[in-house]
N, C-alpha and C positions, 0 to 999 in steps of 0.2 A: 504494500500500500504506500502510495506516496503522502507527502509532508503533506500535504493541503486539502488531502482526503481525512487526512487522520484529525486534522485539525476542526476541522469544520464534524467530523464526528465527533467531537469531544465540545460541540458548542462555540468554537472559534478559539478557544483555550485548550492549554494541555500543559502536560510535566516532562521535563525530559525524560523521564523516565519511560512514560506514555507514548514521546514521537519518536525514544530511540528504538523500540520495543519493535514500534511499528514500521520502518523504516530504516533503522538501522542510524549509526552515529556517526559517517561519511553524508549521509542525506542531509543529516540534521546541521551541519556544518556547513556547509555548501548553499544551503538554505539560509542562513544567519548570514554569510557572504554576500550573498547576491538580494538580500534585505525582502524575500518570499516573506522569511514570517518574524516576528521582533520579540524579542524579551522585553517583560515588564518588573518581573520581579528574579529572584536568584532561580531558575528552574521551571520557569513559568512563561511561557510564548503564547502570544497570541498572533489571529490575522491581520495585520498592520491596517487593513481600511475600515475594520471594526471599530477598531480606536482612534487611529488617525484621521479617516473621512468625519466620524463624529465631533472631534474638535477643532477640523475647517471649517465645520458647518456652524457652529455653536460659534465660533469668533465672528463666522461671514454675519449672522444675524444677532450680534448680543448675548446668545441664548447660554445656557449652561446643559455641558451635559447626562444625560438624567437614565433610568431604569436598566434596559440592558445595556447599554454601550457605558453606563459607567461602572457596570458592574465587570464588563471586561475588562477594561480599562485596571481594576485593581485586579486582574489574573482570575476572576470567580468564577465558575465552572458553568456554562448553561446547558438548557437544553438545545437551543440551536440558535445562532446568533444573528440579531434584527437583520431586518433585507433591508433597512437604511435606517442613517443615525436617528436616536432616538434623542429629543432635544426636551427642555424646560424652559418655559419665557415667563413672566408676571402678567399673571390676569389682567388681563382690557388689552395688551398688546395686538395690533392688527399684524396677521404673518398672512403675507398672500399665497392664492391658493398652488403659483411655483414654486415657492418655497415649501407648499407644505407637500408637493408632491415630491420635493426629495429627502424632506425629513418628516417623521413623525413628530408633532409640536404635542405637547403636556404644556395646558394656563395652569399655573400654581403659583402660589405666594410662597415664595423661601426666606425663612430664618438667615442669619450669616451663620450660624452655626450650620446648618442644613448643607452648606455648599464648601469644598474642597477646592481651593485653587478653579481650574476651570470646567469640574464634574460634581453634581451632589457627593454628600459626605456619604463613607459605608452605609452608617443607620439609616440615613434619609431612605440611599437607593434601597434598600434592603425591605423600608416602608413603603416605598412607592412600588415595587415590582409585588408584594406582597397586596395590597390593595386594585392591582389593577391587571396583575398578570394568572392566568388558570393557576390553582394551586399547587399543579406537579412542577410546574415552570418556578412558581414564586418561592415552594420548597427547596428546587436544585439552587439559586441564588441563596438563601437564605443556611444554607446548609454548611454553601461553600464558605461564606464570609463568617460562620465558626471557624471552620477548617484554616483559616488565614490567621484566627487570633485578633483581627482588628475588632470586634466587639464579642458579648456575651451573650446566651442566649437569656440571661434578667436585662442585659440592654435591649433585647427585641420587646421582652415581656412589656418591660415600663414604657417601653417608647410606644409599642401598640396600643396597650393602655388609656393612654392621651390622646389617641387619634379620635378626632372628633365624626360623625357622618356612620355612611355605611360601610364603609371602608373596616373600621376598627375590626368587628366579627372576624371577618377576612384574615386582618393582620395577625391577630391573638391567633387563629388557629394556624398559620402559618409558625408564628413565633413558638408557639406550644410544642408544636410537632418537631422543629428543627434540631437537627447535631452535626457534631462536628466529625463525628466518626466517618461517615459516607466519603468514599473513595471518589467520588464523580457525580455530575450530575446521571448518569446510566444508573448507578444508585440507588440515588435518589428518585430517577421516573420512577421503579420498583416498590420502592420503600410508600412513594406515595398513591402504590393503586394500593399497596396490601392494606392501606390503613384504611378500608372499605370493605373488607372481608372481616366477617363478623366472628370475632374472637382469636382471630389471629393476631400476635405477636411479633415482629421481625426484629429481630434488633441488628444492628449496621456492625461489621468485623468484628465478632465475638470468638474469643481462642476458644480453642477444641484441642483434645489428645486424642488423636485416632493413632493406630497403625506405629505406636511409639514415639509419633511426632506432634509438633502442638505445629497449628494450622488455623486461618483467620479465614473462613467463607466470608462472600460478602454480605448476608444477611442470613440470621439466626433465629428460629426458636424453637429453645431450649427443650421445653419441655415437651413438645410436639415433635420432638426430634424431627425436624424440617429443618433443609438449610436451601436458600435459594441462590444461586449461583447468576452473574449476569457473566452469560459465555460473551466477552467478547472477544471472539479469534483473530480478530486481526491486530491486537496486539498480543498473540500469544501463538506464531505461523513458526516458532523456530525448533529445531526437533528437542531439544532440553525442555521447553516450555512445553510441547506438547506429552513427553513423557510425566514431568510434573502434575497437569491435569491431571491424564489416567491413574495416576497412581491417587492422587486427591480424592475422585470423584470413587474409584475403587475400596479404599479405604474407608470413606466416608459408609457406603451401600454395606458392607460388611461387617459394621457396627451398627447395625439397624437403623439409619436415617434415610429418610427419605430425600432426593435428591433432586429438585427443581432449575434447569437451565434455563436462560433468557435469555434471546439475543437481543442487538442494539436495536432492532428495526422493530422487534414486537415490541420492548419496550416505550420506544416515542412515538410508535405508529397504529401498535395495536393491543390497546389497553383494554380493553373490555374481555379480548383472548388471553390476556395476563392474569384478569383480575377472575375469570373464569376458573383457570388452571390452578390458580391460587385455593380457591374456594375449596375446590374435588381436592387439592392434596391436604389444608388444613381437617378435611372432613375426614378422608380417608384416615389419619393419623389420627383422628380423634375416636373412630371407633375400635381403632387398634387397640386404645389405650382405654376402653372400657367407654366410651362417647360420650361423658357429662365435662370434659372439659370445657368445649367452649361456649356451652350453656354456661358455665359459671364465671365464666371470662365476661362474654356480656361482650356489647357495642361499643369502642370507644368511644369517651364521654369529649363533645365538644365545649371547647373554654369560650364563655362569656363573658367571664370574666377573672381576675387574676387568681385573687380568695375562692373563688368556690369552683373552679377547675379543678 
């Protein structure tokens, strides 16, 4: 797979670890050479018109730039990155309708604190894609900006909190749900259909001892002995990596778990077949185990609010 396939698979963001995997670390060089795709942070590349056409656009017009392009912009993991810059102006601003066909315009009133140099601040963007983007999208943002360490998820908590409007629901559940565990927004799509299947459990890289070795799936539960795995093979095409899996998924099946694969494509493409599969395996394992657990588990409870979440 080349640089700019893998890149745009990973939401216009990636790790080196991620492009050398997929491509190998002559690509990935040669690539940074000839300025294909650019570093933002120590190990973090993005697609340079991601972030760089967003903040032509944002100077061309005053604007700052706001939801997913500033959530690139600090390396955050999406699910797929805007088809054009996503911009912020202050309410009443007149942006004609050329402009607004090459940028997406967000009217908002911003804080100074709300705004970073010439992008909303983390928490802003993190409030703003949380209120207005689906909430598998608004979870993979919100996931990854734990994953950075630039805020907490009691900074999501308090900041949703105060959002004023219809929005706030939105945010709080977004906020509630979020960690920092999730390897990628591929992940997170996952993590955010399971939490729609009633009584399931996933929790994101939980160690395991199977087969003598401790082992981190990407998503766990425990007591369902279910682990769901997101296959994604194209960063894992090299014969080491592919012996690694077999032995993983092998080991795993012969300690009695059940073993759920996902690719990238059913993940962002075909959630309702995810969240179906999902269903049959939590059920399946639940009559294994004598069938009253996820009666007892019950529906997860959506936050309304901070105390009585």
């Amino acid at each position: 797979m080349d640089i700019l396939t893998a890149l745009r698979r990973q939401g216009g963001v990636a790790t080196h670890r991620q492009l050398k995997a997929a491509a190998g670390r002559p690509a990935l060089d040669e690539a940074l050479r000839a300025q294909v795709i650019r570093r933002v942070a120590r190990g973090r590349y993005v697609l340079p018109d991601v972030v760089d056409g967003a903040r032509v656009e944002a100077h061309r017009l005053c604007a700052v730039v706001g939801l997913r392009s500033a959530a690139a912009s600090y390396g955050w993991s999406l699910k797929a990155p805007p088809d054009r810059p996503e911009l912020v102006v202050p309410r009443g601003r007149k942006v004609g309708a050329g402009d607004q066909s090459v940028a997406r315009i967000r009217w908002q009133r911003l804080e100074p604190s709300d705004v970073d140099g010439w992008r909303t601040s983390p928490l802003r963007t993190v409030m703003d894609c949380a209120t207005t983007l689906p909430f598998d999208e608004a979870l993979a943002v919100a996931d990854s900006a734990l994953r950075s360490r630039r805020l907490t998820q009691a900074d999501l908590l308090m900041a949703a909190e105060r959002l004023p409007g219809r929005g706030r629901d939105a945010a709080l559940e977004v906020a509630w749900f979020a960690r920092e565990r999730p390897a990628n927004a591929f992940e997170s799509m996952i993590r955010a259909v399971s939490l729609d299947v009633p009584g399931l459990r996933l929790v994101p890289q939980v160690r395991l001892l199977v087969g003598g070795r401790r082992i981190r799936p990407d998503l766990v539960d425990r007591e369902l002995r279910l682990v769901v795995e997101g296959d994604s093979r194209e960063f894992h095409t090299s014969e080491r990596a592919i012996d690694a899996d077999c032995w993983r998924y092998d080991e795993l099946v012969l300690d009695d778990w059940l073993v759920i694969r996902v690719s990238w494509v059913q993940a962002m493409f075909q959630q309702e077949w995810v969240a179906s599969v999902l269903t049959r395996a939590a059920t399946r394992q639940d009559l294994r185990l004598g069938g009253d657990l996820l009666r007892r588990r019950g529906p997860l409870r959506r936050p309304t609010t901070i105390g009585r979440a």
